[in-house]
MDTraj code that builds the backbone (N, CA, C; nanometers):
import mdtraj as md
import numpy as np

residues = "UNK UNK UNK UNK UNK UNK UNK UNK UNK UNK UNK UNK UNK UNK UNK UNK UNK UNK UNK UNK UNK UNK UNK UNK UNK UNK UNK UNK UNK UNK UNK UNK UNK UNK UNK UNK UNK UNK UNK UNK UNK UNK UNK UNK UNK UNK UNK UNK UNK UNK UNK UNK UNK UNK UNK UNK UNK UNK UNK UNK UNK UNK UNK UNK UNK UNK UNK UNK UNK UNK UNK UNK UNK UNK UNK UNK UNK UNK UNK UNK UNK UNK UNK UNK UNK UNK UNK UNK UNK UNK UNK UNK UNK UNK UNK UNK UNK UNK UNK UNK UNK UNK UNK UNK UNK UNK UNK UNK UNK UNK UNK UNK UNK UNK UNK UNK UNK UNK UNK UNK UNK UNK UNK UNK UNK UNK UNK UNK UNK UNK UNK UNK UNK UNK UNK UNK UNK UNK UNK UNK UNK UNK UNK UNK UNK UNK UNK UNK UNK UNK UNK UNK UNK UNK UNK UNK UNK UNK UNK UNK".split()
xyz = np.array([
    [1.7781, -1.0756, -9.2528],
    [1.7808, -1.1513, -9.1309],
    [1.9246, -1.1670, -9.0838],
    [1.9532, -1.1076, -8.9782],
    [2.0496, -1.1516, -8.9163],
    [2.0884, -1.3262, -8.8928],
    [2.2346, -1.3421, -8.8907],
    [2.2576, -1.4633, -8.8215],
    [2.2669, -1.4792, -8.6672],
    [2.2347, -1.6345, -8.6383],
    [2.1686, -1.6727, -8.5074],
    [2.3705, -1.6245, -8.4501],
    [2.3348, -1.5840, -8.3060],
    [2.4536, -1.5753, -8.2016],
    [2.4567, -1.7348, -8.1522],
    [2.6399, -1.7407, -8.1877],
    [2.6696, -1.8752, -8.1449],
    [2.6088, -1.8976, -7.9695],
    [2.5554, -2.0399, -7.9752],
    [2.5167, -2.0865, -7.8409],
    [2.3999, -2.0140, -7.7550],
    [2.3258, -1.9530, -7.8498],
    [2.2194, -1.8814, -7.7756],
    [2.1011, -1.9476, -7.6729],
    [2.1269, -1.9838, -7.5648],
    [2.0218, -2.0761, -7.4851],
    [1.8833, -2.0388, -7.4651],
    [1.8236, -2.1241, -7.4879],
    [1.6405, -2.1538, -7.5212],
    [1.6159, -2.2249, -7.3742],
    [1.5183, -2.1644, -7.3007],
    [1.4435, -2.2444, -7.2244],
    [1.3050, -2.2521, -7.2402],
    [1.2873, -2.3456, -7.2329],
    [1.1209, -2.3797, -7.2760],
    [1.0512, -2.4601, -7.1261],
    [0.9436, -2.4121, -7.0610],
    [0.9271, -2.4539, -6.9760],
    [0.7199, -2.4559, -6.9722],
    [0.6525, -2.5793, -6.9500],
    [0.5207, -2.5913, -6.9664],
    [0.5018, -2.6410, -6.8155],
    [0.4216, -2.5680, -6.7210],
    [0.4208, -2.5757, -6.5817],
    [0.2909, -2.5045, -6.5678],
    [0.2391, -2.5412, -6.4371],
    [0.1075, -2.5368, -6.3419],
    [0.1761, -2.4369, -6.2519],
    [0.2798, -2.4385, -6.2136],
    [0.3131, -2.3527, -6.1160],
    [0.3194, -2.2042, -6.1626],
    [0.3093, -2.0832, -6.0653],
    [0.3274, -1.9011, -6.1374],
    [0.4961, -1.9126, -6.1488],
    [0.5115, -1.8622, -6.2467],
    [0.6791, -1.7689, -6.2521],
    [0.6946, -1.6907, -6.1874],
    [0.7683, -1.6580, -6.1666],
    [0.8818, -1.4817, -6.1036],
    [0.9219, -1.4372, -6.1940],
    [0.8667, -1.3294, -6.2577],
    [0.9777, -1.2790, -6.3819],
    [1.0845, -1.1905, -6.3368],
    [1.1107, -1.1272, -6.2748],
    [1.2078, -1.0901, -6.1886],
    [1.3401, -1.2019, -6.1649],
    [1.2754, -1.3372, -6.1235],
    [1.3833, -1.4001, -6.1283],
    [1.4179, -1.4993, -6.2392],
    [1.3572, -1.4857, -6.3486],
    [1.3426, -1.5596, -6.4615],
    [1.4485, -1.4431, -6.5640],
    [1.4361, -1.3283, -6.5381],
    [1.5341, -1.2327, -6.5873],
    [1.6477, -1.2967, -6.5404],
    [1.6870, -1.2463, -6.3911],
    [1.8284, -1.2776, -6.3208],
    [1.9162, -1.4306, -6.3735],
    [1.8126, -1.5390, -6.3990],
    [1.8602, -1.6405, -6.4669],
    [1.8633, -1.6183, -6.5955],
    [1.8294, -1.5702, -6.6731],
    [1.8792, -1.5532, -6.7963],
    [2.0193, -1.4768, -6.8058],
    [1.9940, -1.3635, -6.8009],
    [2.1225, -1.2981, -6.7760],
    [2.2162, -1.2726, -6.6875],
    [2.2484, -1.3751, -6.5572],
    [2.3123, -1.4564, -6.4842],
    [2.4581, -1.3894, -6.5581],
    [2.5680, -1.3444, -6.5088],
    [2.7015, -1.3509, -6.5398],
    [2.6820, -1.3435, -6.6947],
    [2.5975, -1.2684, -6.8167],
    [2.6085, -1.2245, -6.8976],
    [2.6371, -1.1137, -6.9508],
    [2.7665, -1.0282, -6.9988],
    [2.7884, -0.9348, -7.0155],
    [2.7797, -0.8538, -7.1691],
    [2.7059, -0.9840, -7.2784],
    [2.6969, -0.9961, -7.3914],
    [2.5766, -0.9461, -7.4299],
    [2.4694, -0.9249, -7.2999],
    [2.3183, -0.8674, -7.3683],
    [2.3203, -0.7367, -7.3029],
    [2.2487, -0.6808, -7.4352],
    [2.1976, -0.5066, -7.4097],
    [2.0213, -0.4697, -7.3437],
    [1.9712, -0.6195, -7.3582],
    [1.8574, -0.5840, -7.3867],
    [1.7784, -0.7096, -7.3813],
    [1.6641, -0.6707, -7.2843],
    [1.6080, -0.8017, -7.2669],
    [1.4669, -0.7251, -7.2704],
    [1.4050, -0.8108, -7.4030],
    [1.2423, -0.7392, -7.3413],
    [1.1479, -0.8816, -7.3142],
    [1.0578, -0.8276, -7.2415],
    [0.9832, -0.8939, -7.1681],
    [0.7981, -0.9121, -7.2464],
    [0.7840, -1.0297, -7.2002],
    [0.6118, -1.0343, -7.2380],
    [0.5257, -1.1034, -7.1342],
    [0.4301, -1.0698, -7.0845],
    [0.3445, -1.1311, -6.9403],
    [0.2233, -1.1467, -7.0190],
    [0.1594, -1.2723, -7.0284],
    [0.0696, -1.3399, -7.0721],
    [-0.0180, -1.3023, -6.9325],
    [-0.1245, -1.2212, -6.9060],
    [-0.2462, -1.2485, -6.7668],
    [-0.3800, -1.2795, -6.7951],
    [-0.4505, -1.3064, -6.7419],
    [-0.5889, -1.3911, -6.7559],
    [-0.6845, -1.2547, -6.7054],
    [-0.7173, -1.2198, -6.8402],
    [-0.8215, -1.0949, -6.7828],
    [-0.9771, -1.1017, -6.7627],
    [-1.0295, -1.0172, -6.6859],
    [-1.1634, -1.0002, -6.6324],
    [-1.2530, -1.0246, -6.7460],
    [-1.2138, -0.9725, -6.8593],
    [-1.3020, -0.9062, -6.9369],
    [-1.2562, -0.9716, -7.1119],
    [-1.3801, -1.0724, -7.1593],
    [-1.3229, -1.0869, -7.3108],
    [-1.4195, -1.0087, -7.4084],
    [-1.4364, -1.0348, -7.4894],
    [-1.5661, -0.9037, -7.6061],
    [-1.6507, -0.8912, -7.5713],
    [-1.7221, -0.9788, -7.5143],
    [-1.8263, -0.9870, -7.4652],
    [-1.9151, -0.9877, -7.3450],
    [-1.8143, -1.0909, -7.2722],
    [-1.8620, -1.1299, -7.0870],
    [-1.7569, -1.0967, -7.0444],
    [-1.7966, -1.1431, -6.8784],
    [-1.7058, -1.1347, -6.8084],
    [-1.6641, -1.2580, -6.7772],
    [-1.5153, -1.2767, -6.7461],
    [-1.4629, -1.4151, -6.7583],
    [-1.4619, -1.4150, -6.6157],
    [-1.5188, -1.5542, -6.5243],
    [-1.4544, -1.5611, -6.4199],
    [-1.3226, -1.6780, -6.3954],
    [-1.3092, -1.7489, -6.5258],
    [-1.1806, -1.8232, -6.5080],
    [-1.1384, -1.8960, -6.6446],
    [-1.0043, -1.9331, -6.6649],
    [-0.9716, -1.9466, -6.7569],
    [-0.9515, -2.0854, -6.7732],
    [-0.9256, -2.2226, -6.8517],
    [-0.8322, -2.3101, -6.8344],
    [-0.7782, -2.3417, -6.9599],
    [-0.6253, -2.3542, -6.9355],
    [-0.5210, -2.3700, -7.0427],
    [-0.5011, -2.5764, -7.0422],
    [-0.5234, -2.6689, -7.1532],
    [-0.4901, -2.7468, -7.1776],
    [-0.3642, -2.7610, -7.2806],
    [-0.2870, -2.8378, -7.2881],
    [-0.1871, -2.8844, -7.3885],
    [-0.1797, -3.0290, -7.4343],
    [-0.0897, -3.0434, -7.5496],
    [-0.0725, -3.1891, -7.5718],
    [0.0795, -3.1888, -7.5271],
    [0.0693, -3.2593, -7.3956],
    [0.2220, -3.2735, -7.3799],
    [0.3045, -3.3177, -7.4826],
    [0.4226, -3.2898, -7.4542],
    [0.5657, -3.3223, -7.5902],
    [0.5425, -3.2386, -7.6818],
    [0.4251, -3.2240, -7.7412],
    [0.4417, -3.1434, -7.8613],
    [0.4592, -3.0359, -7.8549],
    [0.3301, -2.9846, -7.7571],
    [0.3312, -2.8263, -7.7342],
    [0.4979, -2.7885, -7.6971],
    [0.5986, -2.8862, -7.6272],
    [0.7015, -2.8205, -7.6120],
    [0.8184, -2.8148, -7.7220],
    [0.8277, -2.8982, -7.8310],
    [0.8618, -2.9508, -7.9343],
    [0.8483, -2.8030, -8.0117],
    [0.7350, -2.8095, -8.0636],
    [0.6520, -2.7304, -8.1228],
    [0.7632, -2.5713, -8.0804],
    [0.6733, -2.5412, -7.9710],
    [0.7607, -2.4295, -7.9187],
    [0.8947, -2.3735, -7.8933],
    [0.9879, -2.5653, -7.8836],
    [1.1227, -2.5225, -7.9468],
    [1.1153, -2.4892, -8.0639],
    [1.0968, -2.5590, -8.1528],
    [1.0939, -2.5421, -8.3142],
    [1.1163, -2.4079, -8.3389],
    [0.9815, -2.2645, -8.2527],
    [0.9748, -2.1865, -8.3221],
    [1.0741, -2.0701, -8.2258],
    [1.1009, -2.1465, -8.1498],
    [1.2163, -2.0141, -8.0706],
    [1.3632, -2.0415, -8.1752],
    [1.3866, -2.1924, -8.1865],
    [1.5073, -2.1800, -8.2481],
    [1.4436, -2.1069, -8.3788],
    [1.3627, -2.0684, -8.4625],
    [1.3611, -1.9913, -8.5675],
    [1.3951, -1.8447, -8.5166],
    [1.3305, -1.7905, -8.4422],
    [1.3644, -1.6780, -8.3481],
    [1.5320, -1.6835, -8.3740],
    [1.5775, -1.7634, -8.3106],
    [1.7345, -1.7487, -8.3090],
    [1.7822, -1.7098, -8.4342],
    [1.7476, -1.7725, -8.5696],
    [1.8274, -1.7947, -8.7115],
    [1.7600, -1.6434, -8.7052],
    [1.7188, -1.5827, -8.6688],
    [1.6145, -1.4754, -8.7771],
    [1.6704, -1.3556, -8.7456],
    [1.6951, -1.3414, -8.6159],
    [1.7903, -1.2224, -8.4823],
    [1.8823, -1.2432, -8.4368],
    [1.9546, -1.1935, -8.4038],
    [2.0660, -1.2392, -8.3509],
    [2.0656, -1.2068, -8.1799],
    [2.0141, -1.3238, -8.1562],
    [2.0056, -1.3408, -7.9876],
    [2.0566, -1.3687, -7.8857],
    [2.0409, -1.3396, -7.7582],
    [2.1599, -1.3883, -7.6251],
    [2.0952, -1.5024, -7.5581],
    [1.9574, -1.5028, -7.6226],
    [1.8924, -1.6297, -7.4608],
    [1.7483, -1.5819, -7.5038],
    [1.6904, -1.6913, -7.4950],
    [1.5137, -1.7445, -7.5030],
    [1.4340, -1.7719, -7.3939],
    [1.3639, -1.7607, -7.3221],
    [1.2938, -1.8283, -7.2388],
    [1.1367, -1.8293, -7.2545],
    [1.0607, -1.9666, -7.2638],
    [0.9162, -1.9232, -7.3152],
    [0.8653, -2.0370, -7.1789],
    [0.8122, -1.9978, -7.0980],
    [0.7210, -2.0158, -6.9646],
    [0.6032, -2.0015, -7.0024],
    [0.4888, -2.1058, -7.0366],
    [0.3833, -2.1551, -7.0882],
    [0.2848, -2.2129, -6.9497],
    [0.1748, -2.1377, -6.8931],
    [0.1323, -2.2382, -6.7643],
    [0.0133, -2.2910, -6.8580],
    [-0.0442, -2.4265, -6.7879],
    [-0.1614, -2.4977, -6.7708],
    [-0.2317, -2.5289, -6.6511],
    [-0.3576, -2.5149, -6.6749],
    [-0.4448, -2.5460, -6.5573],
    [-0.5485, -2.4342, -6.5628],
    [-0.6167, -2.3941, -6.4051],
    [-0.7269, -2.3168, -6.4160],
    [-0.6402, -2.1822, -6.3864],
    [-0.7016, -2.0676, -6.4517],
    [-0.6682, -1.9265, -6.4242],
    [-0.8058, -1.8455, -6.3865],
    [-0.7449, -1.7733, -6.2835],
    [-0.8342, -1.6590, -6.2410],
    [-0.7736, -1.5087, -6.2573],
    [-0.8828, -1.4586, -6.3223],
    [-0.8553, -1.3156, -6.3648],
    [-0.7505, -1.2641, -6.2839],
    [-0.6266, -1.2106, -6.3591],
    [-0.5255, -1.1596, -6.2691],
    [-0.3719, -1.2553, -6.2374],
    [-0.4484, -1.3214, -6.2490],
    [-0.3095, -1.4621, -6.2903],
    [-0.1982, -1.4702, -6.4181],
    [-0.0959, -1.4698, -6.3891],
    [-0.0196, -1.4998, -6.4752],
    [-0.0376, -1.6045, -6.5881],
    [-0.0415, -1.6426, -6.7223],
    [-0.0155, -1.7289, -6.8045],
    [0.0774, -1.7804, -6.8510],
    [0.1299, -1.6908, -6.9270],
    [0.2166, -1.7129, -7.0210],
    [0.3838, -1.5895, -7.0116],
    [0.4785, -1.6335, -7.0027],
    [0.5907, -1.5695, -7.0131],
    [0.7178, -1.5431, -7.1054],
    [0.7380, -1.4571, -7.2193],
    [0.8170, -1.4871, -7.3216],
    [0.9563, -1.3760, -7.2893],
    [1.0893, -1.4002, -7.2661],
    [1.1784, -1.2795, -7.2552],
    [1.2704, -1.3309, -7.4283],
    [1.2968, -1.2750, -7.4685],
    [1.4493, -1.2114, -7.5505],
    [1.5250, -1.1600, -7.5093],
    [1.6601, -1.2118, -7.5009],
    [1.7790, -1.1029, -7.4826],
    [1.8752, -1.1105, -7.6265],
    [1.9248, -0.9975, -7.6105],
    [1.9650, -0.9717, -7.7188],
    [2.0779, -0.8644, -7.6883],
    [2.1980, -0.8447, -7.7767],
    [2.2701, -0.7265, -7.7700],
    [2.2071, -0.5641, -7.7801],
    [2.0942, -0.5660, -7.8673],
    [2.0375, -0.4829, -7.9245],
    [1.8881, -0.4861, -7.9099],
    [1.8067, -0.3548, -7.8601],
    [1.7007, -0.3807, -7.8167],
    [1.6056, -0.4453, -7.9593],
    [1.6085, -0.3903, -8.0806],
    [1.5335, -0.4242, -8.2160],
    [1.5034, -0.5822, -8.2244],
    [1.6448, -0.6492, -8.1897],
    [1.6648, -0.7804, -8.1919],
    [1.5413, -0.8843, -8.1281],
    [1.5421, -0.8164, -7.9725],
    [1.5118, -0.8630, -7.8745],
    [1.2819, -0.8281, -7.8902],
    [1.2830, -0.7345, -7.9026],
    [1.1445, -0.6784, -7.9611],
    [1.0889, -0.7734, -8.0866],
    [1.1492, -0.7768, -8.1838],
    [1.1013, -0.8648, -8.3297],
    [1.1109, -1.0011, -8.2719],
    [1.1751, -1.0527, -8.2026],
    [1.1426, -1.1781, -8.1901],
    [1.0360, -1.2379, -8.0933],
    [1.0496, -1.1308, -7.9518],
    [0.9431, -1.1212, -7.8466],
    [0.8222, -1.1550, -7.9407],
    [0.7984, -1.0426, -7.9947],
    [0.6817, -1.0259, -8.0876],
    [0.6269, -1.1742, -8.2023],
    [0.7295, -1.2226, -8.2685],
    [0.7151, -1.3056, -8.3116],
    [0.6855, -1.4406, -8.2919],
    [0.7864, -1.4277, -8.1447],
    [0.7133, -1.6111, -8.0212],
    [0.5857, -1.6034, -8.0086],
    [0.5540, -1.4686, -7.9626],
    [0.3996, -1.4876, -7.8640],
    [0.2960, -1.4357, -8.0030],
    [0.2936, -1.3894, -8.1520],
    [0.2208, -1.4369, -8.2232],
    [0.1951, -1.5653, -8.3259],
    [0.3126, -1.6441, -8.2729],
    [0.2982, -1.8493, -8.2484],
    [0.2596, -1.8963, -8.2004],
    [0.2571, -1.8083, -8.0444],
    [0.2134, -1.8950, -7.9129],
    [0.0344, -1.8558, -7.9618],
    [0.0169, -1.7219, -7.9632],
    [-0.1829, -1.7487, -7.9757],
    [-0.2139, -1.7918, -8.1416],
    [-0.1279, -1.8190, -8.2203],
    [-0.2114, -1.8781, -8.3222],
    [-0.1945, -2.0503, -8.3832],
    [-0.0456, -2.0977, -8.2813],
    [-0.0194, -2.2347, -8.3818],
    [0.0060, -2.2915, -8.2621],
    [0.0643, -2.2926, -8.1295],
    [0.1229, -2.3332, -8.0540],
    [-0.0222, -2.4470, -8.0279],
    [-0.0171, -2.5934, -7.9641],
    [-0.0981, -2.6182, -7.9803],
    [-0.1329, -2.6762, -7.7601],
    [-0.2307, -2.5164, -7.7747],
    [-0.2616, -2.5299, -7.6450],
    [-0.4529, -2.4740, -7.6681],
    [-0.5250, -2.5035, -7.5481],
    [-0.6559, -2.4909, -7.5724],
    [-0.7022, -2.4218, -7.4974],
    [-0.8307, -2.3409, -7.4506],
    [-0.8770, -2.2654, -7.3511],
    [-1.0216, -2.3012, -7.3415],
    [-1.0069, -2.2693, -7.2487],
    [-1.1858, -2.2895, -7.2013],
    [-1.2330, -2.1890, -7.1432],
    [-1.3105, -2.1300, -7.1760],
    [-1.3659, -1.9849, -7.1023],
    [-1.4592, -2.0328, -6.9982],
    [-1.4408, -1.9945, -6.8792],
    [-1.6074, -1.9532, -6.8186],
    [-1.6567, -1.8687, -6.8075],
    [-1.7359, -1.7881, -6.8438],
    [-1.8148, -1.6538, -6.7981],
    [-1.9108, -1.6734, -6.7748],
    [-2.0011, -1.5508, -6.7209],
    [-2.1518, -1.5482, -6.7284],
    [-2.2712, -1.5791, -6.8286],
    [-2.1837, -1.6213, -6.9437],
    [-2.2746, -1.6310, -7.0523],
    [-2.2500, -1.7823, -7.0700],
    [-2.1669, -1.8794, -6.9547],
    [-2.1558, -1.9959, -7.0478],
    [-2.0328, -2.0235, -7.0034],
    [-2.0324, -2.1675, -7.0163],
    [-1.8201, -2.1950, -7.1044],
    [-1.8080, -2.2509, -7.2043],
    [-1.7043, -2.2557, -7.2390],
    [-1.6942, -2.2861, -7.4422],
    [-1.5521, -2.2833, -7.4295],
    [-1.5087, -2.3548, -7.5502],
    [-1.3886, -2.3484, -7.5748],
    [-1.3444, -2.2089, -7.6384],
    [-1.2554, -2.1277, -7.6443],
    [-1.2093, -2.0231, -7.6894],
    [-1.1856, -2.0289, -7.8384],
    [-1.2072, -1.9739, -7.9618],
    [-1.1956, -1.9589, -8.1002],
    [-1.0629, -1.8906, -8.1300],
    [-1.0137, -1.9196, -8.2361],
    [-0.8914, -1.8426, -8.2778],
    [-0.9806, -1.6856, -8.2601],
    [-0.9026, -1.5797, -8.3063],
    [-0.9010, -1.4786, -8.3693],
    [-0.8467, -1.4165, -8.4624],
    [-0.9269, -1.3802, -8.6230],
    [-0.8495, -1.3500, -8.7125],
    [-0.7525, -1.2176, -8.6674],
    [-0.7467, -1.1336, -8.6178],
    [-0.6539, -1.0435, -8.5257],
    [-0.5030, -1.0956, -8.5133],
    [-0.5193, -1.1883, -8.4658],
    [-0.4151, -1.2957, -8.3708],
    [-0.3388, -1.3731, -8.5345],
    [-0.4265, -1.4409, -8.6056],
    [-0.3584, -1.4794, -8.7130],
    [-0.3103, -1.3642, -8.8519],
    [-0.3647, -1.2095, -8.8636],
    [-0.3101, -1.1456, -8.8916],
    [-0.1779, -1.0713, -8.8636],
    [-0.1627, -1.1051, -8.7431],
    [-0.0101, -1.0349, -8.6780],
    [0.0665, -1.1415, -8.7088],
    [0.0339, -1.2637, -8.7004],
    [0.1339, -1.4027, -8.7393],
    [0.2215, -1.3829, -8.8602],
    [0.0853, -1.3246, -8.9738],
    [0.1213, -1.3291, -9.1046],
    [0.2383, -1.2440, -9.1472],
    [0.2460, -1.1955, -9.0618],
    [0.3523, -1.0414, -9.0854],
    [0.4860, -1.1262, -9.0806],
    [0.4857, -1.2193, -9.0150],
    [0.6477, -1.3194, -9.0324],
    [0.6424, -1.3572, -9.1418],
    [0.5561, -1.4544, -9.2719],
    [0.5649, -1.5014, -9.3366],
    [0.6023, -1.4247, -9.4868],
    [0.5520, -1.2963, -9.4937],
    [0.5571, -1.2087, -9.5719],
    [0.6913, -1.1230, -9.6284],
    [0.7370, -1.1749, -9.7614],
    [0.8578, -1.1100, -9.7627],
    [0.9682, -0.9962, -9.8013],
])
top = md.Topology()
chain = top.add_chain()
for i, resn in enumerate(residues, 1):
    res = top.add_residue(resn, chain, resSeq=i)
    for name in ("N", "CA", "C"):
        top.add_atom(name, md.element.get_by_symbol(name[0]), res)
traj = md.Trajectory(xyz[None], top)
């Protein structure tokens, strides 16, 4: 594991409103000449889950924590890679197929950096982060179930 890059800034943001990732980039790397590499992750609300068809989604949270929480695990991100800047854009409310959710960037000097950690936020965000879903489809609504899938990719951090 690399060591964390001094002063690496984390934004953590839990909002109803859509992002711009376009301009959620430009603010990150704003007058930064220190990153090589920024990769990107777009959380969208799709048509289609195993079974039905979804016609809408809704994301609940426990305020404070969920953002707490989600610092917690970006600053691990930091100690683990050596990073330029965090940003994890989390929405709540109702989603319709095609909608944005969820937004995770890494920057990093080095693309490897920036990839392992991407990877590592957003398999926190679907297995521990503590947010809820509600499906509607044609078959019903229900709350959404983990997936052992989702907690197998988690495990791959813990493993040494």
């Amino acid at each position: 594991m690399s060591s964390p890059v001094a002063s690496c800034p984390v934004t953590i943001r839990i909002q109803e409103d859509d992002f711009d990732i376009a301009r959620e980039i430009a603010v990150l790397t704003k007058s930064r000449t220190d990153i090589g590499a920024v990769v990107s992750f777009s959380g969208i609300c799709r048509a289609d889950d195993d079974s039905a068809k979804v016609a809408a989604l809704t994301l609940e949270h426990y305020p404070g924590m969920a953002e707490e929480e989600i610092r917690r695990h970006a600053d691990e991100a930091t100690s683990r890679w050596p990073l330029n800047g965090v940003t994890v854009i989390h929405r709540v409310g109702r989603f319709m197929p095609g909608q944005n959710i969820v937004l995770v960037l890494t920057a990093s000097q080095h693309r490897q950096a920036a990839f392992h950690a991407a990877e590592f936020l957003m398999d926190y965000l679907k297995t521990s982060a503590p947010f809820w879903k509600k499906e509607e489809s044609e078959a019903g609504t229900g709350w959404v179930e983990a997936h052992a899938r989702d907690d197998e990719a988690a495990a791959r951090w813990t493993r040494s």
